[in-house]
Backbone as a chain_set.jsonl record, in Angstrom:
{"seq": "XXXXXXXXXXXXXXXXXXXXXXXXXXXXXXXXXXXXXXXXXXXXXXXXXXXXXXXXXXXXXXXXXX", "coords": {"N": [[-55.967, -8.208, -52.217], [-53.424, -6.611, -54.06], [-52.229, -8.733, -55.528], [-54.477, -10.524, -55.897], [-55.598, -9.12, -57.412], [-54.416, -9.425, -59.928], [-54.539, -11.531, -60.148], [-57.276, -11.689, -61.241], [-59.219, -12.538, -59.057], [-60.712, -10.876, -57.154], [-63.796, -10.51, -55.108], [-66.359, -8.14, -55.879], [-68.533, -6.267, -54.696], [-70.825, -4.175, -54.987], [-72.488, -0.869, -54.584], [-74.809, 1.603, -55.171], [-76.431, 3.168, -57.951], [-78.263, 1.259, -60.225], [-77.836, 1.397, -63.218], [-75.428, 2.873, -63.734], [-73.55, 0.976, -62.126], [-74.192, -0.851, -63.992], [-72.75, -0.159, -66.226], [-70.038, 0.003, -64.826], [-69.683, -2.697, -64.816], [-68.295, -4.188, -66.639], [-65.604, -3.514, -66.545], [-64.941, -4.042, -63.8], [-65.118, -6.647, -63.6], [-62.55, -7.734, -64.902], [-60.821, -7.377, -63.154], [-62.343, -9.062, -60.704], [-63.928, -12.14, -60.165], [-66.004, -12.579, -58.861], [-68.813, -10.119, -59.512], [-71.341, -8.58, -57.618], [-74.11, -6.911, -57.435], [-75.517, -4.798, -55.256], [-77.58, -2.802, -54.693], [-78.933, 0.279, -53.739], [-78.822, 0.758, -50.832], [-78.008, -1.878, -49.694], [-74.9, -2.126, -49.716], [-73.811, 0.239, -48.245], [-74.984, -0.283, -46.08], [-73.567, -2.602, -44.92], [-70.897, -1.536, -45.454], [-71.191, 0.36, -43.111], [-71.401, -1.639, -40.906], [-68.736, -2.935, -40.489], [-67.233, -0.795, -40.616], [-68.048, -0.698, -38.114], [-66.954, -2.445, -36.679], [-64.109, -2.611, -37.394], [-63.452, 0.158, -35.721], [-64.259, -0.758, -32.942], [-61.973, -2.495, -32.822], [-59.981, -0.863, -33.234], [-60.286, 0.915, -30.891], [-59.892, -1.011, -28.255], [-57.395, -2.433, -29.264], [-56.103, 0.171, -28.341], [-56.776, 0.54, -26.015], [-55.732, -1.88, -24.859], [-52.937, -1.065, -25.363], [-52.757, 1.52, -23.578]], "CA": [[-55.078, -7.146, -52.504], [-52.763, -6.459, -55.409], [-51.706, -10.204, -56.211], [-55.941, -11.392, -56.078], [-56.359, -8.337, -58.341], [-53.985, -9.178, -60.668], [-55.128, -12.867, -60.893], [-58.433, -11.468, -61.377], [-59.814, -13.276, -57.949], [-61.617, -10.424, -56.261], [-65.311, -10.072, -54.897], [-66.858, -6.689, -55.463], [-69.762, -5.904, -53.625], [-71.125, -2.707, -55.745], [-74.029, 0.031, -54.274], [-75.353, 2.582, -55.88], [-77.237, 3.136, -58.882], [-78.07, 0.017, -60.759], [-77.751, 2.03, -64.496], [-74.029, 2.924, -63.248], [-73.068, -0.515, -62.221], [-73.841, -2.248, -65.208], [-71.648, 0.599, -66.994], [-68.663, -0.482, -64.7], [-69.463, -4.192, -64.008], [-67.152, -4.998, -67.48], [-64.16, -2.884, -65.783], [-64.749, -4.641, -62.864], [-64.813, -8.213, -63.854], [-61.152, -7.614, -65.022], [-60.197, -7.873, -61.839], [-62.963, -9.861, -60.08], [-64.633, -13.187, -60.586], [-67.424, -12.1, -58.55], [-69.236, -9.259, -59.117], [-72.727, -8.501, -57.296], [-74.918, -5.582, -57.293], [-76.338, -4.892, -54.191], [-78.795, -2.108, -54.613], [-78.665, 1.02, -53.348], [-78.837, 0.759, -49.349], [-77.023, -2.405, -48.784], [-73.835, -1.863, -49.435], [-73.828, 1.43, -47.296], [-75.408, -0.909, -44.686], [-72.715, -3.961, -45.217], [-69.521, -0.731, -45.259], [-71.194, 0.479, -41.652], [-70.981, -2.792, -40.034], [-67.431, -3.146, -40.802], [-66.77, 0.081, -39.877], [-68.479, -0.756, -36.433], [-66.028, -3.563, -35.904], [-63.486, -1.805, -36.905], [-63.874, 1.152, -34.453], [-64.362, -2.103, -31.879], [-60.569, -3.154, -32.988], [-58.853, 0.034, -32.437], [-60.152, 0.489, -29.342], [-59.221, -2.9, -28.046], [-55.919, -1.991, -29.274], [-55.656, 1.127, -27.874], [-56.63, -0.419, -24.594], [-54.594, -2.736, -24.336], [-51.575, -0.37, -25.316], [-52.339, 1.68, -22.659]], "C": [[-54.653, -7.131, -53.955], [-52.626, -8.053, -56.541], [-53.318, -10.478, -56.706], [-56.036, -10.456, -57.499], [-55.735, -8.866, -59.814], [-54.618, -10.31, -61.45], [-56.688, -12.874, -61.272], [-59.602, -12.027, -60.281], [-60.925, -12.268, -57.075], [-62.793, -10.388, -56.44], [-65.182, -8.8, -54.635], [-68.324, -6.672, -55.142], [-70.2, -4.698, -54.231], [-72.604, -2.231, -55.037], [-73.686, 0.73, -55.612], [-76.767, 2.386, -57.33], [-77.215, 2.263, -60.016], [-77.37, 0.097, -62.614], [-75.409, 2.729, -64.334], [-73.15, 2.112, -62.998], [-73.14, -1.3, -63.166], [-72.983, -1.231, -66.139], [-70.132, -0.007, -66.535], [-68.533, -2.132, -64.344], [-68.155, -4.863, -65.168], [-65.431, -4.404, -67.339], [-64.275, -4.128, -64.503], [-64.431, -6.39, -62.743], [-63.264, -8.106, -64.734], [-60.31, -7.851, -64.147], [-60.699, -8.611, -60.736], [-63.888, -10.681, -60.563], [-65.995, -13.103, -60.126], [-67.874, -10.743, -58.194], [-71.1, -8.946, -58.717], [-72.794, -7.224, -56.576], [-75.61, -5.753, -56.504], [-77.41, -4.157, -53.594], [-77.821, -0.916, -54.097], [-78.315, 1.579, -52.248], [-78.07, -0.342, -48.673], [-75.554, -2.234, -48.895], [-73.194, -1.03, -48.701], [-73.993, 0.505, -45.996], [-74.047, -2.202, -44.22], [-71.295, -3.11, -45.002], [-69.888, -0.122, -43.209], [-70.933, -0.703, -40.897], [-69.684, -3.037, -40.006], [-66.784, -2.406, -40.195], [-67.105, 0.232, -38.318], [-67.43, -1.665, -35.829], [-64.918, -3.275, -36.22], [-63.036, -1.016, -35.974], [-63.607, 0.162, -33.122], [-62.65, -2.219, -31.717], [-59.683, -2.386, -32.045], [-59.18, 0.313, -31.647], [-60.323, -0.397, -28.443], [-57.723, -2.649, -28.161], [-55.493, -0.799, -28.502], [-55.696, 0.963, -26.198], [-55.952, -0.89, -24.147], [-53.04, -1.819, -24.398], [-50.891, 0.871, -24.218], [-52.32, 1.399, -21.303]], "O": [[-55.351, -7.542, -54.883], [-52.839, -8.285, -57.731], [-53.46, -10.654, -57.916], [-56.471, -10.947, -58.541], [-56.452, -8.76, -60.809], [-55.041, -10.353, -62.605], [-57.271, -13.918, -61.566], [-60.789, -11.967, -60.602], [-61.843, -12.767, -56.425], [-63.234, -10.265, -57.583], [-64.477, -8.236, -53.798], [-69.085, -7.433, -55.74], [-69.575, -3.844, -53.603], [-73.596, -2.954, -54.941], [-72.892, 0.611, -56.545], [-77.707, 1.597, -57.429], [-76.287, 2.377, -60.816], [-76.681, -0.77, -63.151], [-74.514, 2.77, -65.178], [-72.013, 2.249, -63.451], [-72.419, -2.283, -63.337], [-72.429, -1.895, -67.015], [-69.261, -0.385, -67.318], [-67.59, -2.684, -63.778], [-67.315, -5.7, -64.838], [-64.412, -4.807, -67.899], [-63.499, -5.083, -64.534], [-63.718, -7.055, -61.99], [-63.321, -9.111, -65.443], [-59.229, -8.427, -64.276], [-59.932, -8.912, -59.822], [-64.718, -10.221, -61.348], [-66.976, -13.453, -60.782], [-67.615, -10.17, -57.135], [-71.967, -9.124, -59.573], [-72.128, -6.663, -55.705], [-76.437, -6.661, -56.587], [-78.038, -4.425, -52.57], [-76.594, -0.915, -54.003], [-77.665, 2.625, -52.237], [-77.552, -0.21, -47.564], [-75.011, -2.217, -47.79], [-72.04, -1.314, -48.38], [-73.229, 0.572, -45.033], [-73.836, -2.474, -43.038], [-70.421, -3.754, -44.422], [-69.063, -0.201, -42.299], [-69.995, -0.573, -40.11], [-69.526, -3.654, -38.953], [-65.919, -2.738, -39.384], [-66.604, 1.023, -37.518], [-67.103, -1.621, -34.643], [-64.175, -3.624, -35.303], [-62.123, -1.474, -35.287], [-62.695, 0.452, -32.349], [-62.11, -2.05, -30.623], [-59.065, -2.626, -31.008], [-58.265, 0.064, -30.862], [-61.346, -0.225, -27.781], [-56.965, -2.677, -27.191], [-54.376, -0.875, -27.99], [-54.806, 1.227, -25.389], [-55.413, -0.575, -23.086], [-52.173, -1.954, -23.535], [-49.735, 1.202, -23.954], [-51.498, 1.949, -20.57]]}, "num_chains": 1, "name": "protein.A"}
């Protein structure tokens, strides 16, 4: 969060276009110690999974609440 960012601690995980990422990788290392470029498809692939277990959570929660 805010505090990691400030101490400069976060991992970024960057998609997209590799000519774009090395434009913002010296913004980004300002606030993270590790930054890795992951192409163009995994990070899309690495934000769906997340969002699958996500999705999983809240309904689990919503389950249980009602």
């Amino acid at each position: 969060g805010v505090g990691a960012a400030r101490a400069g601690n976060l991992t970024f995980m960057v998609g997209g276009v590799e000519q774009e990422f090395n434009a913002a990788k010296e913004l980004l290392t300002c606030m993270g110690s590790n930054v890795v470029y992951c192409g163009e498809a995994a990070k899309i692939c690495n934000n769906m999974l997340l969002a699958i277990g996500m999705i999983g959570t809240a309904e689990a929660m919503n389950l249980g609440i009602r």
